[in-house]
C-alpha positions in Angstrom: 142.8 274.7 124.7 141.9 274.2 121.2 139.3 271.8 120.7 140.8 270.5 117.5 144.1 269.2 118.7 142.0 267.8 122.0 139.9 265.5 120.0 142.9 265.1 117.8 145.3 263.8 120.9 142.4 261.8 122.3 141.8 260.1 119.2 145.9 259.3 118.7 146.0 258.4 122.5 143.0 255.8 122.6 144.6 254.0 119.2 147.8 253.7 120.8 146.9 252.0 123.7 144.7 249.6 122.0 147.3 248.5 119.7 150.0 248.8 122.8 146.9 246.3 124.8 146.5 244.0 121.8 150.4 243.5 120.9 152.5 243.8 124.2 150.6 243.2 127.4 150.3 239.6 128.5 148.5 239.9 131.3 145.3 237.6 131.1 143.4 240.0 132.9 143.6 242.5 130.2 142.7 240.2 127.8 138.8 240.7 128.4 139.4 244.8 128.0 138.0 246.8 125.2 138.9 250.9 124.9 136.4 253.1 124.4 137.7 256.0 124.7 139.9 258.8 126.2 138.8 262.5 127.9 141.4 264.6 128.7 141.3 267.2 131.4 142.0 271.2 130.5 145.5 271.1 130.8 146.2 267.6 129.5 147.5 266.4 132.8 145.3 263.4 133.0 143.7 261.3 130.6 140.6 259.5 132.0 140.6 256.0 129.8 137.3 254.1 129.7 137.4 250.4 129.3 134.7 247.8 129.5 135.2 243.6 129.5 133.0 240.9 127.4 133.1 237.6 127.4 132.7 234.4 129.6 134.2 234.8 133.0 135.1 238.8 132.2 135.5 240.3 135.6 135.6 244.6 135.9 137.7 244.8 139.2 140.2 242.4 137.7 140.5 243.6 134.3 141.3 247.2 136.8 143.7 245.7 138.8 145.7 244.0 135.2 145.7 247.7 133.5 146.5 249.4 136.9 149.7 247.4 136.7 150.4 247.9 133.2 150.2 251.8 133.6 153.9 252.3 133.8 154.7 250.9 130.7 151.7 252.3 128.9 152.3 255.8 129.7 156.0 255.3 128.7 155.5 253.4 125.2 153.0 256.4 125.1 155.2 258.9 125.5 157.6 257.7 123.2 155.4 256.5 120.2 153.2 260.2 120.3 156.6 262.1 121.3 155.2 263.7 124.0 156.7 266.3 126.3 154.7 265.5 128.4 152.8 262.0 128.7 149.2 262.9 130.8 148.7 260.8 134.0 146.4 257.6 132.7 143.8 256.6 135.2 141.2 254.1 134.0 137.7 254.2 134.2 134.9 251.4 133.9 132.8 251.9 131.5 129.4 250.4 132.0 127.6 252.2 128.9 128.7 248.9 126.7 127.2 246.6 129.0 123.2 248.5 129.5 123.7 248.5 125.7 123.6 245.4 125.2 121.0 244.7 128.1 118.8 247.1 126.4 119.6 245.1 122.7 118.2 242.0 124.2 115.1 243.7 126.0 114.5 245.3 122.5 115.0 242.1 120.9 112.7 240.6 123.4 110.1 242.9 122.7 110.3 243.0 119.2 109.8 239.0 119.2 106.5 239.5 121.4 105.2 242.1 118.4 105.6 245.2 120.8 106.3 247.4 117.8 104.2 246.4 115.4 100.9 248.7 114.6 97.7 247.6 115.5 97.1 246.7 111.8 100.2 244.6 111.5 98.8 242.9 115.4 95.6 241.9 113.9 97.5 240.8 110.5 99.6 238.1 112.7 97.2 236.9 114.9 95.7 233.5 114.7 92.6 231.7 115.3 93.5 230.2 118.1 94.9 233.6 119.8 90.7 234.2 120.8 91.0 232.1 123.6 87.5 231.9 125.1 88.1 232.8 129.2 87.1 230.5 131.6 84.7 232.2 133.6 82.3 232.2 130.4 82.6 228.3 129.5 82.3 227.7 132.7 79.1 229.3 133.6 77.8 227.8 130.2 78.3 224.3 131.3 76.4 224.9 134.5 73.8 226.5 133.0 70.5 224.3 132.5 67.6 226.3 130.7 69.2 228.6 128.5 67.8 231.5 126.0 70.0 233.0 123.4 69.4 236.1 122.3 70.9 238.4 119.4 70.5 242.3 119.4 66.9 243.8 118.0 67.0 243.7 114.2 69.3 241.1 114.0 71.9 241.1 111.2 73.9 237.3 109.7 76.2 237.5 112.3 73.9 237.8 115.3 71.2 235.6 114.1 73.7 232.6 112.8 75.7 233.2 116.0 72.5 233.0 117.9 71.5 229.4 116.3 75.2 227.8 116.0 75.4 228.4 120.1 71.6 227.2 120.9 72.3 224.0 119.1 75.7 223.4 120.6 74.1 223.7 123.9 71.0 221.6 122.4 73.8 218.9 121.9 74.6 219.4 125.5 71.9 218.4 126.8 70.7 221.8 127.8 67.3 223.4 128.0 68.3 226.1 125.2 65.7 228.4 123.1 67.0 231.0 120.4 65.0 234.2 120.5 64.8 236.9 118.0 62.1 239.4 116.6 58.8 239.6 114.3 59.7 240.4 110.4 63.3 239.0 110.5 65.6 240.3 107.5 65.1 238.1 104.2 67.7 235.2 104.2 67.4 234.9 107.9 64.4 232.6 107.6 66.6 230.4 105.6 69.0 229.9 108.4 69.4 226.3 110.1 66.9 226.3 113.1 65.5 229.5 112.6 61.8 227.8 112.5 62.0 226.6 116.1 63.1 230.3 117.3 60.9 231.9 119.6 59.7 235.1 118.9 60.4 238.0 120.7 56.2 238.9 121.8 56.1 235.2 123.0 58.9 235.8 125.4 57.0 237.1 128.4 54.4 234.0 128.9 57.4 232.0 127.9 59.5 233.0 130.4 56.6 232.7 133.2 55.7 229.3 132.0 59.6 228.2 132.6 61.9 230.4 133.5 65.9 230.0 132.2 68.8 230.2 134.6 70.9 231.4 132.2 70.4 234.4 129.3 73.6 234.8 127.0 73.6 237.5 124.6 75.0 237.5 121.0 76.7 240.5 119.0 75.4 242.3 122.0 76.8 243.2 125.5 73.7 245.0 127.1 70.1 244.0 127.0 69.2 247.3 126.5 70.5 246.4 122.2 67.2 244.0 122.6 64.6 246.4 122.2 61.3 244.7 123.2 62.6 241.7 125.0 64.9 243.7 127.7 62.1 244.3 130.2 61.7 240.2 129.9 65.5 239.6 130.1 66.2 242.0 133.5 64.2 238.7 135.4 67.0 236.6 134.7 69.6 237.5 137.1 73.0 235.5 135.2 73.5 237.1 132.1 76.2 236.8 129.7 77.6 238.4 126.5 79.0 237.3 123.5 80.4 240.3 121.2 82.8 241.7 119.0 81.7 245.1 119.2 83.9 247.8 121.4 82.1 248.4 125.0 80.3 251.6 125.0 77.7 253.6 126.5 77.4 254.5 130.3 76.2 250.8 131.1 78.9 248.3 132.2 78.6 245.7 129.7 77.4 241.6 131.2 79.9 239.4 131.7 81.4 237.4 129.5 83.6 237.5 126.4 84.3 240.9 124.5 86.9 240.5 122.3 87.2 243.7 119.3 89.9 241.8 117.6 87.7 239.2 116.4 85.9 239.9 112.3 82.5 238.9 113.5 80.6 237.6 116.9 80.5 233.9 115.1 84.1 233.9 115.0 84.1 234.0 118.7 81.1 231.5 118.8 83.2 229.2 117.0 85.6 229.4 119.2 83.2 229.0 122.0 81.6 225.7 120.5 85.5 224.4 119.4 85.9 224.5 123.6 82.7 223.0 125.1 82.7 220.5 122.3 86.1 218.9 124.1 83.3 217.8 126.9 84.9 217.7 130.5 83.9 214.2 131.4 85.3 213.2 135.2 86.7 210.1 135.0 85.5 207.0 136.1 86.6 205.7 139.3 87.4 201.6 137.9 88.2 200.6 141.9 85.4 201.9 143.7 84.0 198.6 145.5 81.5 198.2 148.0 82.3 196.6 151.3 81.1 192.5 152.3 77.9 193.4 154.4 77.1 196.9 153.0 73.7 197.7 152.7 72.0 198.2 148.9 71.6 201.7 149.4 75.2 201.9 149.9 75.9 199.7 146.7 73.9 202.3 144.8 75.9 205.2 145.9 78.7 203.2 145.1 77.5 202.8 141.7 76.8 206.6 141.3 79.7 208.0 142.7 81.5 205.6 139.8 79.3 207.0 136.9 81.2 209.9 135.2 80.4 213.8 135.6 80.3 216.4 133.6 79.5 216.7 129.6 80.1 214.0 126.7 82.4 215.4 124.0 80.2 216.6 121.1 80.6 217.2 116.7 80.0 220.4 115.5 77.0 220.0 112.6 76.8 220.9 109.5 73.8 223.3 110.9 76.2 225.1 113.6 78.8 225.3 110.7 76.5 226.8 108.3 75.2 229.4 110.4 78.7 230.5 111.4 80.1 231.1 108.1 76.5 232.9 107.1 77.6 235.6 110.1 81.4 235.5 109.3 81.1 236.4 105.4 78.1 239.0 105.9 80.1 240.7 109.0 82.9 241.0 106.7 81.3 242.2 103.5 82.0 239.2 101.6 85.6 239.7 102.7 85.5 243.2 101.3 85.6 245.4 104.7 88.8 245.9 106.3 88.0 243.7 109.2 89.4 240.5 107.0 92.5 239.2 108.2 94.4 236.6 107.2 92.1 234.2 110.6 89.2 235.3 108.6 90.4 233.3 105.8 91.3 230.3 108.3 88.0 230.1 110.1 86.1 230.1 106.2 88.4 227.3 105.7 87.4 225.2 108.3 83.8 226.0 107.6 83.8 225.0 104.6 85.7 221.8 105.1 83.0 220.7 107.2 80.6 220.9 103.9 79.2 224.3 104.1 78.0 225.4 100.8 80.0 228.7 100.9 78.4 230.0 97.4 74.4 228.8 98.8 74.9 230.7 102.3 76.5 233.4 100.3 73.3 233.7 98.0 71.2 233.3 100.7 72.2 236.4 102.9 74.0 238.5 100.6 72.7 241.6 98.8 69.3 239.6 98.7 66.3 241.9 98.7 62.3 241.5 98.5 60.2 243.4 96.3 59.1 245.8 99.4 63.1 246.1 100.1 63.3 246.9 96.6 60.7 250.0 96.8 62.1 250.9 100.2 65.7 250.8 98.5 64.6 253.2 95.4 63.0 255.5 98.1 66.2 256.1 100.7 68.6 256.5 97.4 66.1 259.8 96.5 67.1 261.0 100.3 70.8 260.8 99.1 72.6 264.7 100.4 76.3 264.9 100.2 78.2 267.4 102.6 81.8 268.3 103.2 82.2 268.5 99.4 81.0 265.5 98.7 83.2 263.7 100.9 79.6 262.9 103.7 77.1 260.7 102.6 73.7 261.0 104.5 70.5 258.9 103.6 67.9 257.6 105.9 64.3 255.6 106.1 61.7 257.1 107.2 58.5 255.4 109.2 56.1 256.7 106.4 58.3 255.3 103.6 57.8 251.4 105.5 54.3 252.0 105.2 54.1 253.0 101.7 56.2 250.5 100.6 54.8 247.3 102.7 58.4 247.2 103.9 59.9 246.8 106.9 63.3 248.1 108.6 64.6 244.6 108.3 64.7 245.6 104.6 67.4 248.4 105.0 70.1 245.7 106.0 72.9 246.2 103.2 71.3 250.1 102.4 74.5 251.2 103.9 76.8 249.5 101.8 75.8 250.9 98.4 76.1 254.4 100.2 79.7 253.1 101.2 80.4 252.3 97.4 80.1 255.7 95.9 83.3 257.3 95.2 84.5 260.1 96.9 82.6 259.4 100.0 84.7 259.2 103.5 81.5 258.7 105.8 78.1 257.5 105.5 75.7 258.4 107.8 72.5 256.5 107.6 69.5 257.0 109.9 66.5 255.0 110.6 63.0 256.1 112.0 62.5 254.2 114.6 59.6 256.5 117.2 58.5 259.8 117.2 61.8 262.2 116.7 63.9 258.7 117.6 66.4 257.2 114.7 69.1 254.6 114.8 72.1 256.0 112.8 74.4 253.8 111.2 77.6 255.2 110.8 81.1 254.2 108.4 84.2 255.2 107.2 86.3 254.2 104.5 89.8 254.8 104.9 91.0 256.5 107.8 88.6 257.8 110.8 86.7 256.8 113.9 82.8 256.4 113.6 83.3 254.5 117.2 83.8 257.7 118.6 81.3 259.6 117.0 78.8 256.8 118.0 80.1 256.7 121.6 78.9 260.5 122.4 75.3 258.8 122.0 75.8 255.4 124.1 76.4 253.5 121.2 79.5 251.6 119.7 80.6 249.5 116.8 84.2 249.6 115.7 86.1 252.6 114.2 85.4 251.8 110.3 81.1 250.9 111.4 79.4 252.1 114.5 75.7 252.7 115.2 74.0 254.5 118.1 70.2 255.9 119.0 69.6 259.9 118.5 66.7 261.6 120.0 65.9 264.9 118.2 64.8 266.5 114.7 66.1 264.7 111.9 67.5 268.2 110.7 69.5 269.2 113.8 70.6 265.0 114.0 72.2 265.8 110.4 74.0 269.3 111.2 75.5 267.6 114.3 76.7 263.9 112.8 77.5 266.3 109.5 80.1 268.2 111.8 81.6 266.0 113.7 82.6 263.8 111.0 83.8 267.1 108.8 85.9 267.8 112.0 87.9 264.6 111.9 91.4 264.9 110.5 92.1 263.6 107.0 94.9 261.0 106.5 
């Protein structure tokens, strides 16, 4: 048969019986029937008609039985309007197709409203605040803990050190037992943080922990105590252990327990979050009817008494303190709001901040791009180690041991190094590495644009995100640089 004056008929055949179902046939069960369309067999003997129903009440087998009965005078008015010879046998078909369409609509439409579809960039853009719900395993081991220490990561930056002191004095204001912890020769502008006077200092930590020993450690912008260089050996005594991090797990250690949550611009945002919870208090009511029998004994009366008294924590302020050390970890951890971690809850959570009274442009002075005159000589030695690879598109520099001593430095100087690397144009990845022991260096790694140092960082036991990652390399500094030199060259460019 020709396929032209098949698809031709077809086409003729399903708008006459449309118009012939709209205009002459009164039967209500039709009424719900929509055509769509007609397949005729080789020798045009029968004519296989699908039809589906729609609307309220629209029954299949009933809307069957209606055109069943109106076959007869279909296939005649059919016959006579086309001029057919001879009319093919009409047998109708349900068609279902219509009906998992529009199933499938509203599933898409469902998941479209949940933000199934949108890219992780457009996720993070729509997220709010409030989305970093802190889980209830980790508040809830928080308000039974009693002697607490808080601990940020070795060589703490901002974020870890005011996430550190924003979560020791919201337990302070608990009632708990809690001591902040961090290391000997703290970055400049740490020092200047609210509460960093009473911290204890990491070589203190052993008789400290002897002399009264905490039920509880929680780490900060870390998730394994091996990130705590001197005091781990200290912190593996203390059997509960929790975490507090925005970084991506990594390594072949299971991280503590905890919260982890990647989405989140800096560990203080999470903190906030944290304090926002436990500062609700979960006070038991008090029991107004409890009475005490005529004839009961005082020692009953005092029970009594006690079992009336309520449990749990009072409801609590945030400070101006917590607030202030928050916002110094969320606008360092974010460049200022420069790196592409800033989303539109960064913005939020510096709003609250600063409501509360923070003096945004002090805490910004304070922390940001401020150096010491060692950090200054240190700084002029690491840009003369400058090498570009990959056609200038790798960027490695690094600090040597040697160059600390000349300078009266320390590594707590190189915070921020990385950024000015970061800032030259042309550069995709900056690669900077820190002596830290004999044929031992902590590389910092970034990206601008598109790339994964995470991943790069990962092969080591380290992590970060995927735009800043760090990790601990054991081996010649000049093998360290062909390896890191080719992985990154290897990575696809957007």
């Amino acid at each position: 048969m020709d396929p032209y004056r098949t698809n031709k008929m077809t086409h003729a055949i399903l708008e006459v019986l449309s118009e012939l179902l709209q205009a002459h046939v009164k039967d209500p069960r039709v009424g719900f029937v929509t055509l769509g369309g007609v397949k005729l067999n080789r020798d045009h003997s029968v004519a296989e008609v699908y039809f589906s129903v729609m609307g309220e009440g629209a029954d299949p087998a009933q809307s069957l039985e209606g055109l069943k009965k109106a076959r007869g005078f279909l296939q005649a008015k059919l016959s006579k309007t086309l001029g057919m010879r001879t009319t093919p046998d009409l047998r109708f078909v349900y068609d279902e197709s219509l009906v998992r369409g529009e199933l499938l609509d509203g599933l898409l439409a469902e998941l479209k409203g949940k933000g199934e579809f949108l890219t992780e960039a457009e996720k993070r853009r729509q997220l709010c605040l409030d989305d970093l719900v802190p889980p209830a395993h980790l508040l809830t081991a928080l308000r039974l803990a009693r002697v607490v220490w808080v601990v940020p990561h070795h060589n703490p930056d901002p974020d870890a050190m005011g996430a550190a002191l924003a979560l020791g004095q919201a337990l302070q204001a608990m009632g708990r037992q809690a001591r902040v912890l961090s290391y000997p020769d703290p970055a400049v502008g740490l020092t200047d943080l609210p509460g960093h006077s009473q911290v204890l200092v990491s070589d203190k930590a052993p008789d400290a922990f002897t002399a009264e020993e905490p039920d509880t450690i929680v780490l900060v912008d870390c998730h394994r105590i091996d990130r705590t260089g001197p005091l781990e050996e200290t912190l593996a005594r203390c059997e509960t252990r929790l975490a507090i991090d925005h970084h991506l797990v990594s390594g072949r250690r299971a991280p503590e327990p905890g919260w982890i949550e990647a989405r989140a611009c800096s560990t203080c945002t999470l903190i906030y979050q944290v304090i926002s919870e436990l500062a609700k208090g979960d006070l038991e009511p008090v029991d107004e009817d409890v009475e005490v029998e005529e004839g009961a004994e005082e020692g009953a009366e005092a029970s009594a008494v006690e079992a009336a008294e309520p449990e749990g924590d009072a409801p609590f302020d945030m400070t101006l303190d917590m607030a202030t050390n928050l916002y110094a970890g969320l606008v360092n951890d974010t460049g200022g709001f420069r790196f592409d971690n800033t989303v539109p809850f960064t913005f939020e959570l510096a709003r609250r901040l600063s409501a509360m009274g923070v003096d945004t442009a002090k805490v910004a002075a304070m922390t940001l791009h401020r150096y010491r005159r060692a950090g200054i000589e240190l700084m002029q030695r690491v840009l003369a180690t400058f090498q570009w690879y990959d056609q200038g598109r790798i960027l490695v520099l690094h600090a040597s041991r040697a160059m600390i001593e000349e300078t009266g430095g320390s590594m707590a100087d190189t915070e921020g190094f990385v950024n000015i690397a970061t800032a030259v144009d042309g550069v995709r990845f900056v690669v900077f590495l820190k002596e830290i022991g004999d044929d031992t260096w902590r590389a910092s790694l970034r990206v601008r644009g598109d790339g994964d140092v995470q991943q790069v960082a990962a092969r080591y036991g380290g992590g970060g995100h995927r735009a800043a990652a760090g990790c601990t390399i054991q081996g010649v500094h000049a093998d360290i640089v062909d390896d890191l030199v080719a992985q990154l060259a290897a990575m696809p460019r957007g």
